[in-house]
Backbone of each chain as ProteinMPNN parsed JSONL, in Angstrom:
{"seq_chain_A": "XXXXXXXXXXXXXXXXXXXXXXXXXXXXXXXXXXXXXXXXXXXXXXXXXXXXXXXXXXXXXXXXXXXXXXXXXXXXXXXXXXXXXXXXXXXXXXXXXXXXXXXXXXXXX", "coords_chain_A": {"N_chain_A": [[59.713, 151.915, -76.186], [57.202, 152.077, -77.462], [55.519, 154.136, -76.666], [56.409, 156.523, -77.596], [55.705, 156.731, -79.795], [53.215, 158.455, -82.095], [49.626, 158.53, -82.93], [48.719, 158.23, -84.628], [51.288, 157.209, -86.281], [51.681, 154.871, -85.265], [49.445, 153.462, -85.984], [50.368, 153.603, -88.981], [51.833, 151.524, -88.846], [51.234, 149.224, -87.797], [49.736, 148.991, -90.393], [51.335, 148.758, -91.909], [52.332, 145.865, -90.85], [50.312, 144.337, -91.319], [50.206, 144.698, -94.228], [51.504, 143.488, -96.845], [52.059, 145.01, -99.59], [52.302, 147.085, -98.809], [55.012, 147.778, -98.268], [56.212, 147.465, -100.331], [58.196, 148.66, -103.053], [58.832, 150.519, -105.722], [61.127, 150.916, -107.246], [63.263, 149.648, -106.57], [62.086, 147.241, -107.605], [62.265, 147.414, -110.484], [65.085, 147.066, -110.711], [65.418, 144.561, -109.603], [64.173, 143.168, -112.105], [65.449, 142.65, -114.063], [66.181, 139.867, -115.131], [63.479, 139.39, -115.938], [63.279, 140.692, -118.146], [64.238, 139.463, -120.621], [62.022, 137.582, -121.617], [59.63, 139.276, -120.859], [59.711, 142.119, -121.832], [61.45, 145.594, -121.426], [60.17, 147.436, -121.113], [57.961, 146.093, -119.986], [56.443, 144.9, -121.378], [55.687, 142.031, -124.037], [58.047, 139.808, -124.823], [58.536, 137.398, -125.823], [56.281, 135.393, -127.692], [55.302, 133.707, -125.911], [54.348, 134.405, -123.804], [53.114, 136.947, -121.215], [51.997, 140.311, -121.895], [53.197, 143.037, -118.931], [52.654, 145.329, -117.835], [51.548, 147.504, -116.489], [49.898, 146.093, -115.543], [47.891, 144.796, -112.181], [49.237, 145.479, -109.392], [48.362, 143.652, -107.536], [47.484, 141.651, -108.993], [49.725, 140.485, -110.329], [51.094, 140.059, -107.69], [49.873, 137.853, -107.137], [49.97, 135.361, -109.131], [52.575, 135.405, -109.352], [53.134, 134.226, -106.783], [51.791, 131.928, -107.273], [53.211, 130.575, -109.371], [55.275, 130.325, -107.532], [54.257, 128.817, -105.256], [53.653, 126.293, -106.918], [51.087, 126.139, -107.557], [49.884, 126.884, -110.504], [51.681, 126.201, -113.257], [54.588, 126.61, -114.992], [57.069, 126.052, -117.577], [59.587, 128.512, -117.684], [58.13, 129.725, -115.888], [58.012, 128.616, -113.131], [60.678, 127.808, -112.711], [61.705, 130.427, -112.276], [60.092, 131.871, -110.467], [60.828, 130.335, -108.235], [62.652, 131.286, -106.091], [61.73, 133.369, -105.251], [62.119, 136.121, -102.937], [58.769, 137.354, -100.542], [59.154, 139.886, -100.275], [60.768, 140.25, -103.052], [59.065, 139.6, -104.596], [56.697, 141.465, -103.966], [57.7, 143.858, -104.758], [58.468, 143.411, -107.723], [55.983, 143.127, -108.517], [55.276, 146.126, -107.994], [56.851, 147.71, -109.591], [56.253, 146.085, -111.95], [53.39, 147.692, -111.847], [53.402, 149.903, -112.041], [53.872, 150.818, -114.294], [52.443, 152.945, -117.424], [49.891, 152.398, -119.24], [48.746, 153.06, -122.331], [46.008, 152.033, -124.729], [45.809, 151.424, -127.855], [42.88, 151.711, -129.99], [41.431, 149.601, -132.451], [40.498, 150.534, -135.755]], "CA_chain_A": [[59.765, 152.848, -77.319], [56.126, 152.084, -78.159], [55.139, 155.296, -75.688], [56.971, 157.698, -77.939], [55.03, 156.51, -81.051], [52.319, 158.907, -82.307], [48.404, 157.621, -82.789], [49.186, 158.064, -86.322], [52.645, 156.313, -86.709], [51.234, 153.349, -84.312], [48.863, 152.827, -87.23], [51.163, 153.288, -89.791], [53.345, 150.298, -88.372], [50.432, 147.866, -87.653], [48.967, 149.038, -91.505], [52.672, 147.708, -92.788], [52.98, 144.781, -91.271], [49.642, 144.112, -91.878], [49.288, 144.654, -95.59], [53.227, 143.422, -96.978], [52.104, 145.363, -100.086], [52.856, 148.851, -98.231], [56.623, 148.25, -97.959], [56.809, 147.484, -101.892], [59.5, 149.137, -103.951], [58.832, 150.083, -107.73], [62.682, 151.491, -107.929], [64.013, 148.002, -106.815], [61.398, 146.067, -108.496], [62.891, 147.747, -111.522], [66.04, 146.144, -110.351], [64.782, 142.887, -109.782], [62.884, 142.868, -113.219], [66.307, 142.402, -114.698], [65.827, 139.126, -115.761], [62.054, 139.044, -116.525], [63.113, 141.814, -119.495], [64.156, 138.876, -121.806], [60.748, 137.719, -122.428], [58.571, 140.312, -120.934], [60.167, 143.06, -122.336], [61.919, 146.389, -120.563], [58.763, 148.401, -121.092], [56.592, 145.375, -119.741], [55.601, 144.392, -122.89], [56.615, 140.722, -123.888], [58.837, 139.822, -126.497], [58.503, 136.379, -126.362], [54.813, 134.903, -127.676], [54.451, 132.602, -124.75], [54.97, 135.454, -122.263], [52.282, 137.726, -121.655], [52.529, 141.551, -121.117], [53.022, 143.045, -117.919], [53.073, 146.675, -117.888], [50.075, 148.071, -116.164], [49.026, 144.984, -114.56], [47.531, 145.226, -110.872], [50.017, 144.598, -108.324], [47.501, 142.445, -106.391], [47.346, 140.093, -110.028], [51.019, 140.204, -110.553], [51.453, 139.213, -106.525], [49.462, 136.508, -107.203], [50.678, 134.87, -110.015], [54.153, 135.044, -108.623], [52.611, 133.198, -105.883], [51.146, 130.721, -107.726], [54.005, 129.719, -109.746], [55.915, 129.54, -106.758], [54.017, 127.519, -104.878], [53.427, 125.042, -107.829], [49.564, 125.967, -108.07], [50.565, 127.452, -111.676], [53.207, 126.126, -113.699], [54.794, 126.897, -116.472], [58.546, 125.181, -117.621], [59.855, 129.122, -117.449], [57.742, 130.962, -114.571], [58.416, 127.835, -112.098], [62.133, 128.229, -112.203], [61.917, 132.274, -112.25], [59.347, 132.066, -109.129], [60.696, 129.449, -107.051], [63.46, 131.71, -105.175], [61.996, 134.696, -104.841], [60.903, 136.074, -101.742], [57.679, 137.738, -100.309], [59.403, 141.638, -100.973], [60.924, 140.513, -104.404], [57.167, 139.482, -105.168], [56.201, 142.968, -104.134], [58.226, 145.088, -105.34], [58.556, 143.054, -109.044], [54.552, 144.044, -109.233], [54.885, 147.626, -107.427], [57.557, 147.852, -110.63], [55.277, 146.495, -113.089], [51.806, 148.226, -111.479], [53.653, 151.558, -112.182], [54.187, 151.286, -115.694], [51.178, 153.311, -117.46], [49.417, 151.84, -120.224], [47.453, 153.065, -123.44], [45.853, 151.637, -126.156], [44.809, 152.529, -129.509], [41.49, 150.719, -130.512], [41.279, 149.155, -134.219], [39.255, 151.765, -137.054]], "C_chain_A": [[58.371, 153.152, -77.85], [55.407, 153.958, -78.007], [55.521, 156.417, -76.683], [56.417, 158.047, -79.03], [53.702, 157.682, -81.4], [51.348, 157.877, -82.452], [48.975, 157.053, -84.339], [50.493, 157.061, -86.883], [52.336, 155.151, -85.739], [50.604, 152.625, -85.963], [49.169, 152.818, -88.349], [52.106, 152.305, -89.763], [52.408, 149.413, -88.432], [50.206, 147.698, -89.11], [49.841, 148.387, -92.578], [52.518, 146.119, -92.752], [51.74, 143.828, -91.228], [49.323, 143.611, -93.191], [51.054, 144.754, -96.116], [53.365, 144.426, -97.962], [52.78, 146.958, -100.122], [54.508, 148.687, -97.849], [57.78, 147.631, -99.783], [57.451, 148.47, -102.077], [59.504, 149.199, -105.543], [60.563, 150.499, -107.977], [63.032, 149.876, -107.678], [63.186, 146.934, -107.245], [61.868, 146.403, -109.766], [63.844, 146.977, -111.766], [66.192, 144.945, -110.851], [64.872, 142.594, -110.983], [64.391, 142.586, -113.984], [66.451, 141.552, -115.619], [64.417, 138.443, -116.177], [61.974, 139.88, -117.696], [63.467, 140.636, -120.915], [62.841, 137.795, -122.098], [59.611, 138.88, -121.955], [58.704, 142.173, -121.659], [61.218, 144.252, -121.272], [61.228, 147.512, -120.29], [57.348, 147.127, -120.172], [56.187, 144.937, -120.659], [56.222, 143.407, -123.408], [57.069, 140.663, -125.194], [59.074, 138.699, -126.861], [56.694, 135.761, -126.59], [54.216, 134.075, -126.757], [54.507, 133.6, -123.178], [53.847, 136.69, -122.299], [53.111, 139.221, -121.028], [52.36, 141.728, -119.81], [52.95, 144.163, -117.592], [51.449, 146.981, -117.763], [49.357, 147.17, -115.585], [48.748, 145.225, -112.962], [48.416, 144.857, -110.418], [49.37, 143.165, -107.883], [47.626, 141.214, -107.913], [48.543, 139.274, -110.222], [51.278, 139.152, -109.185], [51.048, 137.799, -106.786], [49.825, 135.542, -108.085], [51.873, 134.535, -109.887], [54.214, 133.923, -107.362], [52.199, 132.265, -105.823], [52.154, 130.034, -108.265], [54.919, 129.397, -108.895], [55.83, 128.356, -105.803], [53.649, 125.939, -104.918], [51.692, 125.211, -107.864], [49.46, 126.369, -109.795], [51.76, 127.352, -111.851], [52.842, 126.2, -115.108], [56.619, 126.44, -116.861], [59.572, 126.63, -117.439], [59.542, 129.353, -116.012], [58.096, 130.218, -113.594], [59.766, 127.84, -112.043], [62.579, 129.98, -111.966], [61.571, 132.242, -110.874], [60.146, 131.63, -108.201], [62.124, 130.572, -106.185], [63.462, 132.964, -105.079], [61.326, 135.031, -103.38], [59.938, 137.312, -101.842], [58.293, 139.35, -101.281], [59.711, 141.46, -102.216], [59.582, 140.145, -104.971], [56.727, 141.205, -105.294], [56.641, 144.08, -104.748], [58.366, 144.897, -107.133], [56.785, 143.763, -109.468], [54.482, 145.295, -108.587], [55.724, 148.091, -109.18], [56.407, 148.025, -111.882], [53.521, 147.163, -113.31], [51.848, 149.461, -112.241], [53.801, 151.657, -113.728], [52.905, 151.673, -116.342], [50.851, 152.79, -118.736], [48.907, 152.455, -121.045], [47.208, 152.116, -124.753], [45.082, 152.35, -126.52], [43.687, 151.116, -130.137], [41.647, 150.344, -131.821], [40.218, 150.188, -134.697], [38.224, 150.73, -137.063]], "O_chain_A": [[58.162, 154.156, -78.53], [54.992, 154.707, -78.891], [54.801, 157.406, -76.544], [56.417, 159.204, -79.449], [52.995, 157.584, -80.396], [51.619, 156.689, -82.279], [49.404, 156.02, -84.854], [50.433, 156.305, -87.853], [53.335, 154.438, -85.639], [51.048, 151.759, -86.715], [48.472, 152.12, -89.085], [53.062, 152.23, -90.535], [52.672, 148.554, -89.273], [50.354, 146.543, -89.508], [49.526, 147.785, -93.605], [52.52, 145.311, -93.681], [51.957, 142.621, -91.116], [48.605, 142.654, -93.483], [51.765, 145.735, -95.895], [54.413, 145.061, -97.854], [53.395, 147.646, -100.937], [55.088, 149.525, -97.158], [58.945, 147.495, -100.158], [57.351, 149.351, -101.223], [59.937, 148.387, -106.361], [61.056, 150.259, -109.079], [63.036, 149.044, -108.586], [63.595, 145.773, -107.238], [61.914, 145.357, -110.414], [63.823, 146.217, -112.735], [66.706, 144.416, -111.836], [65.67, 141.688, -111.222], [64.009, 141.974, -114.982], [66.756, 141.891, -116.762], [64.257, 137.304, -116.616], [60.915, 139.951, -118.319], [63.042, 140.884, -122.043], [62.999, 137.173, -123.148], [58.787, 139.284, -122.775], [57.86, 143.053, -121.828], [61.756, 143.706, -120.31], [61.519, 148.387, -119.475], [56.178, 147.393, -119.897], [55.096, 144.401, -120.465], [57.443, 143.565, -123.414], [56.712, 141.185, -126.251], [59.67, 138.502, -127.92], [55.957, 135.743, -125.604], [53.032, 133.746, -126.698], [54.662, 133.384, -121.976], [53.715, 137.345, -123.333], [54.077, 139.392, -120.285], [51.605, 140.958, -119.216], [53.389, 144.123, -116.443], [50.511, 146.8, -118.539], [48.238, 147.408, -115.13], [49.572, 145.993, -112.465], [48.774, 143.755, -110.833], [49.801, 142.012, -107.912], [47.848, 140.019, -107.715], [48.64, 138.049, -110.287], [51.548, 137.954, -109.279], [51.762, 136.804, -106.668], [50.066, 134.531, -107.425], [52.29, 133.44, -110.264], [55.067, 133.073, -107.104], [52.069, 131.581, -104.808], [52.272, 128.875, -107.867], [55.547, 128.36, -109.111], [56.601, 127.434, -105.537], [53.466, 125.014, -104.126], [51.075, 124.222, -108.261], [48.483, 125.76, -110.23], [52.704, 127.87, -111.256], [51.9, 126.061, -115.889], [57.348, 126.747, -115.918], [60.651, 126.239, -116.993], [60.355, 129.244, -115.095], [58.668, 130.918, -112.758], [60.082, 127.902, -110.855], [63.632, 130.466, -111.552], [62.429, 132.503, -110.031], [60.324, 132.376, -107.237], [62.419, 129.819, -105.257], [64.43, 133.706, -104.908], [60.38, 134.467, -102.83], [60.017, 138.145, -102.745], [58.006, 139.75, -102.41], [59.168, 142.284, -102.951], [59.251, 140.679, -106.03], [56.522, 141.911, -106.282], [56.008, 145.049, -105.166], [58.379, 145.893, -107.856], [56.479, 144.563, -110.352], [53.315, 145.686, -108.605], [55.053, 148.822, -109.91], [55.905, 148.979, -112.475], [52.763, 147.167, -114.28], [50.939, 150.008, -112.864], [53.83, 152.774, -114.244], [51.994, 150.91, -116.024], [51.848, 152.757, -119.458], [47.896, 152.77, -120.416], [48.033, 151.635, -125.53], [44.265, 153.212, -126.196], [43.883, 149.971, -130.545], [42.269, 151.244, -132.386], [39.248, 150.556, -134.034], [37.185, 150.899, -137.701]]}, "seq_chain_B": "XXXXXXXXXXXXXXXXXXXXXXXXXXXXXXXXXXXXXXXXXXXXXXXXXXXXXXXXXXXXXXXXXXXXXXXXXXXXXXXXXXXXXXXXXXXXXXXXXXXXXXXXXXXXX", "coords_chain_B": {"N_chain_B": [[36.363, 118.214, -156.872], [38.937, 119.44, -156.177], [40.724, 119.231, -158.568], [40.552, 121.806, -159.94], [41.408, 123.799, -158.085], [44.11, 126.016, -157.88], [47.173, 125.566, -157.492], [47.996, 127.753, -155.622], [46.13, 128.267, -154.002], [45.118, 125.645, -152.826], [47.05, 125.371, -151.432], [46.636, 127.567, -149.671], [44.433, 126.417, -148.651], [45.033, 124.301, -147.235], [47.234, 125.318, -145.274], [45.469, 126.254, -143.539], [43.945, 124.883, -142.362], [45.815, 123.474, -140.925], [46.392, 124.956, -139.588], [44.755, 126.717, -136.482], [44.816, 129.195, -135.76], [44.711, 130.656, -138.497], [42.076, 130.982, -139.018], [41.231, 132.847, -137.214], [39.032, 135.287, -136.513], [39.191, 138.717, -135.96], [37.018, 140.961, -135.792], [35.025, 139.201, -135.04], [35.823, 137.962, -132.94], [36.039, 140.651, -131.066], [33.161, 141.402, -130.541], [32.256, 138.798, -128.96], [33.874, 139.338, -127.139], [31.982, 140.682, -125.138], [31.467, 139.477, -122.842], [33.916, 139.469, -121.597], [34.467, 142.164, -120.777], [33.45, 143.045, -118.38], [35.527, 142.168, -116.062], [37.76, 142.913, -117.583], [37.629, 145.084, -119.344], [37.051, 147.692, -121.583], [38.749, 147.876, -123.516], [40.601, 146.313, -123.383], [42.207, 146.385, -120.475], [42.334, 145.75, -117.9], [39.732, 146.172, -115.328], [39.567, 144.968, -112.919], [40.825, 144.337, -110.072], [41.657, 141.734, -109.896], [41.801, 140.646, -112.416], [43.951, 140.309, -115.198], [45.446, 142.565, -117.495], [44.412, 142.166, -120.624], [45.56, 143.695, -123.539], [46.866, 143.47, -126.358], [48.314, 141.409, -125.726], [50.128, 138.268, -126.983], [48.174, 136.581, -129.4], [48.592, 133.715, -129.227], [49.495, 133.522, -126.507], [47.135, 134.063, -125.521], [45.396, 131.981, -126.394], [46.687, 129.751, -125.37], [46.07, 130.243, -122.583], [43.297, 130.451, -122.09], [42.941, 127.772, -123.412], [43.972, 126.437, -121.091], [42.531, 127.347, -118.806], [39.695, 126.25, -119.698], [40.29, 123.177, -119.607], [41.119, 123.24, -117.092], [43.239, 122.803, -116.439], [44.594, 125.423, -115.729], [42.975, 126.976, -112.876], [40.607, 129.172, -111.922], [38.204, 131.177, -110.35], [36.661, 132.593, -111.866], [37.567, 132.462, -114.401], [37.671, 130.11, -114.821], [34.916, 129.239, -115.007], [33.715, 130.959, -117.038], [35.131, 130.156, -119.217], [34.698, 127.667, -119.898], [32.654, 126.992, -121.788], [33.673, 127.617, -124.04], [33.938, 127.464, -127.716], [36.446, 126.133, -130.093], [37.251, 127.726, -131.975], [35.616, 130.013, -130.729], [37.699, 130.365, -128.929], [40.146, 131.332, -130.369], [39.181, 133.375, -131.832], [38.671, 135.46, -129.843], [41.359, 135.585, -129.051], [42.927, 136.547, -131.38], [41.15, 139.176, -131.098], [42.133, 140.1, -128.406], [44.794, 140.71, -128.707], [45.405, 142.445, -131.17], [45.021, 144.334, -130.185], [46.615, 147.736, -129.809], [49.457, 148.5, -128.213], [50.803, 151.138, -126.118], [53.404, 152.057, -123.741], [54.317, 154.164, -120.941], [56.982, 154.996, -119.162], [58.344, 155.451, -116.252], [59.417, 158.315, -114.88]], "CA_chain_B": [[36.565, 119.42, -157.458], [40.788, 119.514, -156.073], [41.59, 119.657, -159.561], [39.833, 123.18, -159.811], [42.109, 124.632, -157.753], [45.026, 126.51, -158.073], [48.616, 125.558, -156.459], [48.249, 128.396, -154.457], [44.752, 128.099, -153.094], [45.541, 124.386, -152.404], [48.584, 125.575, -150.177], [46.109, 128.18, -148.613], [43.21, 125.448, -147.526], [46.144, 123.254, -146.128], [48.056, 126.231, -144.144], [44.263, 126.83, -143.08], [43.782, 123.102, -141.653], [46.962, 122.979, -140.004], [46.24, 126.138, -138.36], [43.823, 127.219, -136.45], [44.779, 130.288, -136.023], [44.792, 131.25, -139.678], [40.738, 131.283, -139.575], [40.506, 133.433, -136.158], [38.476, 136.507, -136.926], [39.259, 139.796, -134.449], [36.409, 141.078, -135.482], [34.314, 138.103, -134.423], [36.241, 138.572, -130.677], [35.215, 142.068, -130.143], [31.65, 140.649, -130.438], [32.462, 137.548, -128.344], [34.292, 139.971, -125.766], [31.418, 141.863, -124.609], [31.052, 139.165, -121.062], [35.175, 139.415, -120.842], [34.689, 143.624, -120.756], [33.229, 143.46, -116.827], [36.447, 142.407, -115.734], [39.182, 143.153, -118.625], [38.188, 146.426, -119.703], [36.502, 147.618, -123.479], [39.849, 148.103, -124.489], [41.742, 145.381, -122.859], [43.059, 146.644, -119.395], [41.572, 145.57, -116.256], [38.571, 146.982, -113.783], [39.359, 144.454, -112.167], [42.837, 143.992, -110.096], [42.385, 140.406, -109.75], [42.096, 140.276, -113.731], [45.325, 140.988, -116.118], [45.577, 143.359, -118.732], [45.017, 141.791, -122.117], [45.345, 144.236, -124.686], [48.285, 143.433, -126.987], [48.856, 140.374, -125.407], [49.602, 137.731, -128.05], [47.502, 135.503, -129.767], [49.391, 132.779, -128.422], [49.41, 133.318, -124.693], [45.369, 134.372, -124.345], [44.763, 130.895, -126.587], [47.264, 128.506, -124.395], [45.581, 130.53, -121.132], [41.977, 130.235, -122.753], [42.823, 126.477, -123.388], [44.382, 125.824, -119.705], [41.408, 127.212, -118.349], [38.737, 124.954, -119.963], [40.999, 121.842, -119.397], [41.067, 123.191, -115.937], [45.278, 122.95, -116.015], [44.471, 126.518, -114.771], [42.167, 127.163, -111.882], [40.201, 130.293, -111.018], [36.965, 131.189, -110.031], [35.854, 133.112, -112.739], [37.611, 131.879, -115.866], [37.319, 128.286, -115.384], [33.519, 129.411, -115.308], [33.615, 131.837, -118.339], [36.056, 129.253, -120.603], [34.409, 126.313, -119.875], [32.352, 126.56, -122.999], [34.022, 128.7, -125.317], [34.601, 126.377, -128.492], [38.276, 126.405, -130.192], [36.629, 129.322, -132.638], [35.99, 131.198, -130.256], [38.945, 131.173, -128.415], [41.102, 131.743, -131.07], [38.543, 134.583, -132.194], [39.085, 136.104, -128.774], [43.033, 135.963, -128.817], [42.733, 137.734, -132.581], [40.899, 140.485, -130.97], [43.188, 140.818, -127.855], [46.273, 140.682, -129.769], [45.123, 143.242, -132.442], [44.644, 146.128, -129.455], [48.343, 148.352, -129.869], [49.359, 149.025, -126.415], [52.375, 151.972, -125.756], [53.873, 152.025, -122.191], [54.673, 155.669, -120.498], [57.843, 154.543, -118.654], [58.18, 156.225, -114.841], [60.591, 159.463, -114.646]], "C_chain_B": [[38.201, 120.087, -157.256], [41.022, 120.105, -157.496], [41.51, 120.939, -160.073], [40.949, 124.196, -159.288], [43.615, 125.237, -157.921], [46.298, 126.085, -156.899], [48.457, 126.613, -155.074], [47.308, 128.398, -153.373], [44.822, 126.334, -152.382], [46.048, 124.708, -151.053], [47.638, 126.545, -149.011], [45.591, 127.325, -147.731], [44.354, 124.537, -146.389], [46.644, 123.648, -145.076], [46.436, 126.625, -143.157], [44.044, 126.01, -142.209], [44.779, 123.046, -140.802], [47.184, 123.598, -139.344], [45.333, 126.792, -137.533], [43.486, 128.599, -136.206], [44.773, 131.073, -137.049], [42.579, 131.811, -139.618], [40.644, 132.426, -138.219], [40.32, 134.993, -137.267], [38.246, 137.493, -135.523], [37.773, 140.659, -134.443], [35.198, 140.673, -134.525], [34.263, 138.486, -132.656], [35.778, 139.359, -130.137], [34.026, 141.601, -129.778], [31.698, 139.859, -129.497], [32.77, 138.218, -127.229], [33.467, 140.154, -124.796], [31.117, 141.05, -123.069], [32.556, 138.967, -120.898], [35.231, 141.299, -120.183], [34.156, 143.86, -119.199], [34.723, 143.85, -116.169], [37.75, 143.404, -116.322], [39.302, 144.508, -119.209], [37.649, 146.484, -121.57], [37.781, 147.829, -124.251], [40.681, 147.073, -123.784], [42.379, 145.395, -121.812], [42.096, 146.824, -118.546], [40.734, 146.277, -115.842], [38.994, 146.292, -112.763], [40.592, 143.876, -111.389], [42.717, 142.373, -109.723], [42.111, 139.795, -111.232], [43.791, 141.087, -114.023], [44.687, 141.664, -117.256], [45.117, 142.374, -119.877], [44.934, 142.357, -124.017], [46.712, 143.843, -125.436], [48.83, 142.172, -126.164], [49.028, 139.5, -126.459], [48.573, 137.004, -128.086], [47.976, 134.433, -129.035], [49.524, 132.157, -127.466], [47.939, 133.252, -124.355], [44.831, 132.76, -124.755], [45.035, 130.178, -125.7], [46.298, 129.106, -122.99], [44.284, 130.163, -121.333], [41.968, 128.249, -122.621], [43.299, 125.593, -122.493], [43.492, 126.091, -118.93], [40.0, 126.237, -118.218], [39.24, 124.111, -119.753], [41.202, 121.85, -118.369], [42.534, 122.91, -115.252], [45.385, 124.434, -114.893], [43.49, 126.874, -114.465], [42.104, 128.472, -111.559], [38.779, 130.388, -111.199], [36.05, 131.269, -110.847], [36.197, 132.69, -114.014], [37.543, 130.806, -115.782], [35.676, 128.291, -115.757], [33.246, 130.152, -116.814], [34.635, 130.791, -119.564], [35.729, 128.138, -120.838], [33.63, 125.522, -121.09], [32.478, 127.204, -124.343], [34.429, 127.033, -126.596], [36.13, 126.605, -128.818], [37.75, 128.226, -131.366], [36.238, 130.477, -131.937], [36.927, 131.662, -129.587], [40.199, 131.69, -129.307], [40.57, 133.208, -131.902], [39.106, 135.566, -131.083], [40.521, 136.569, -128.841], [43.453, 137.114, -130.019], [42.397, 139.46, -131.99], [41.62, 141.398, -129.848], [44.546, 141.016, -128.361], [46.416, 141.68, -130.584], [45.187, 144.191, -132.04], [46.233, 146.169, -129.513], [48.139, 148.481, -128.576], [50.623, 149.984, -126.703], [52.499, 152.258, -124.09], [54.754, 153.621, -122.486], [55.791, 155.189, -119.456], [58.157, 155.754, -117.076], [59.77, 157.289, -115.357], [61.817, 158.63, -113.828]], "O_chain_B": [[38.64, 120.995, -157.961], [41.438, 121.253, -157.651], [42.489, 121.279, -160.738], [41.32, 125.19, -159.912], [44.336, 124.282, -158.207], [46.248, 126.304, -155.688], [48.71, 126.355, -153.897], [47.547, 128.496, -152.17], [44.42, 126.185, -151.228], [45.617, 124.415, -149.938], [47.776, 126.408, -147.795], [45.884, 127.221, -146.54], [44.346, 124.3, -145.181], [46.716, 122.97, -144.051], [46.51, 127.282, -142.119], [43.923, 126.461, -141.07], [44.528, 122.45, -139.754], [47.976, 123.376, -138.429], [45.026, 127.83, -138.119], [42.388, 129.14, -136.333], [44.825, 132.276, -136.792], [42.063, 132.803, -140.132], [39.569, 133.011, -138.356], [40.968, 135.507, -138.178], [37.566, 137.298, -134.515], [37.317, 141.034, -133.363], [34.605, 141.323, -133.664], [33.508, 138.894, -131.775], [35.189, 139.281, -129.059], [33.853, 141.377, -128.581], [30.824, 140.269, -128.734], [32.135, 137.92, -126.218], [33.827, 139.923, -123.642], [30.627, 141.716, -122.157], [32.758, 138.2, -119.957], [35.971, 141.604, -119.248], [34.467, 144.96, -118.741], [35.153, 144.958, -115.85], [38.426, 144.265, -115.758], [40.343, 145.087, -119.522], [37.815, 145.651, -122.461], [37.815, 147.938, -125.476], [41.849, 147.462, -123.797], [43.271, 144.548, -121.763], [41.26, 147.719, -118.425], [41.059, 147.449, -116.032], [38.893, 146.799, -111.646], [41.32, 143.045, -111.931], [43.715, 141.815, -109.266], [42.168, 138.572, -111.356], [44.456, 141.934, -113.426], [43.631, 141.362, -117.811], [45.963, 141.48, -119.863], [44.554, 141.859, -125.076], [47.716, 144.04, -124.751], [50.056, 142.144, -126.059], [48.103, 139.666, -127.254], [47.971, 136.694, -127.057], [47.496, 134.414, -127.902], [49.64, 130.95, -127.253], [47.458, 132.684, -123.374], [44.094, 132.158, -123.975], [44.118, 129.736, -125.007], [45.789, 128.192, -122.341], [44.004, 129.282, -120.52], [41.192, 127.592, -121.925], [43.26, 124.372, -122.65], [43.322, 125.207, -118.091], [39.45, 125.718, -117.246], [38.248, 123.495, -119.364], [41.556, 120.75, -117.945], [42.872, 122.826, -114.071], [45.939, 124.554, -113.8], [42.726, 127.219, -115.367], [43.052, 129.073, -111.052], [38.187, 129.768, -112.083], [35.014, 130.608, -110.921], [35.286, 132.512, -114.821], [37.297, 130.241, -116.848], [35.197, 127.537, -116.604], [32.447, 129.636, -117.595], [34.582, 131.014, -120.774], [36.207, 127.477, -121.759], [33.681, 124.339, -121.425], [31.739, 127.295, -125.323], [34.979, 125.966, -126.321], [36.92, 127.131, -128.033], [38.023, 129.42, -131.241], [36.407, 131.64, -132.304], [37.204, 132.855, -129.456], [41.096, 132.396, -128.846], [41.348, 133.976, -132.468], [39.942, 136.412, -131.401], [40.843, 137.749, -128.709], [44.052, 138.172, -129.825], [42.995, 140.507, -132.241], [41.803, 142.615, -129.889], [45.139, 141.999, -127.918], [47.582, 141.965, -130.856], [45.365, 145.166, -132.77], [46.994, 145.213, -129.365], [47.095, 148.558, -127.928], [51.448, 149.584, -127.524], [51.557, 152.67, -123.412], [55.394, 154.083, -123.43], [55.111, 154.857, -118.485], [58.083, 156.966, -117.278], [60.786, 156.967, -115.974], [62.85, 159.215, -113.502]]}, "name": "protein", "num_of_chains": 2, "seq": "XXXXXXXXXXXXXXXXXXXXXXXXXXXXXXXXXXXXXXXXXXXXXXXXXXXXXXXXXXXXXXXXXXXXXXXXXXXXXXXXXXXXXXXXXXXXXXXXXXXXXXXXXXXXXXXXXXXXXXXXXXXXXXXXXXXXXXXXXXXXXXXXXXXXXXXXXXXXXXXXXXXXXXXXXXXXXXXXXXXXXXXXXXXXXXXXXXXXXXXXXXXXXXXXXXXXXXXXXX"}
């Protein structure tokens, strides 16, 4: 089947399974985010004080962090039972979710 | 000189002592910010995707993260280096001034 492949769609297949980030999902990280809305909010924005915001954060920081509390390099008595059963795509797609949300602030007078 | 004072000013110095967040000053932070603004942003939101956002984050979360850093509970390259000698005044200055930025989220179509 490879033969039938364009140059272009060759390197769109290696560039996937290359880089896991390219087969993220912000609609089903939305999904996902189901239960990260009672402390982080449903805008990204946390609603509990020990929970930081998340709305506008990099994917790549979010990935990591998810990665950390799962693999026990970062714990926390919440994020270590949230993390520990998610996998690689619900990682990606929970920060393609919260990458997409757009941010402003308003500065202090 | 106790007897000087007033019931209520009493109750202040005490709620003052038992808190240390009652003395943080946001102005102070902005000032204090200006070697978090490479990564974090003059308003609180990233340059940098392996930093987080922290505009509108609470007080709360940037102190406990601020004070897992220096104690070295949490490990990274650059903030265990940048927190290592913040005193407790300034980190609780710092959390004042991220805490104080409003943030509003633009929610995806």
């Amino acid at each position: 089947m490879l033969r039938y492949l364009t140059g272009a769609g060759f390197f769109a297949i290696m560039l996937a399974a290359l880089n896991p980030a390219a087969a993220a999902d912000a609609a089903a990280g939305k999904t996902k985010a189901a239960k990260c809305t009672v402390c982080h909010g449903l805008d990204g924005l946390a609603k509990n004080p020990d929970a930081p915001n998340l709305a506008g954060d990099s994917a790549n920081y979010i990935r990591k962090q998810l990665d950390a509390y799962k693999s026990g390099e970062r714990k926390d008595p919440q994020m270590t039972i949230m993390a520990k059963d998610l996998s690689d795509d619900d990682i990606a797609d929970l920060a393609a979710w919260y990458s997409s949300l757009k941010v402003t602030v308003e500065m202090p007078k």
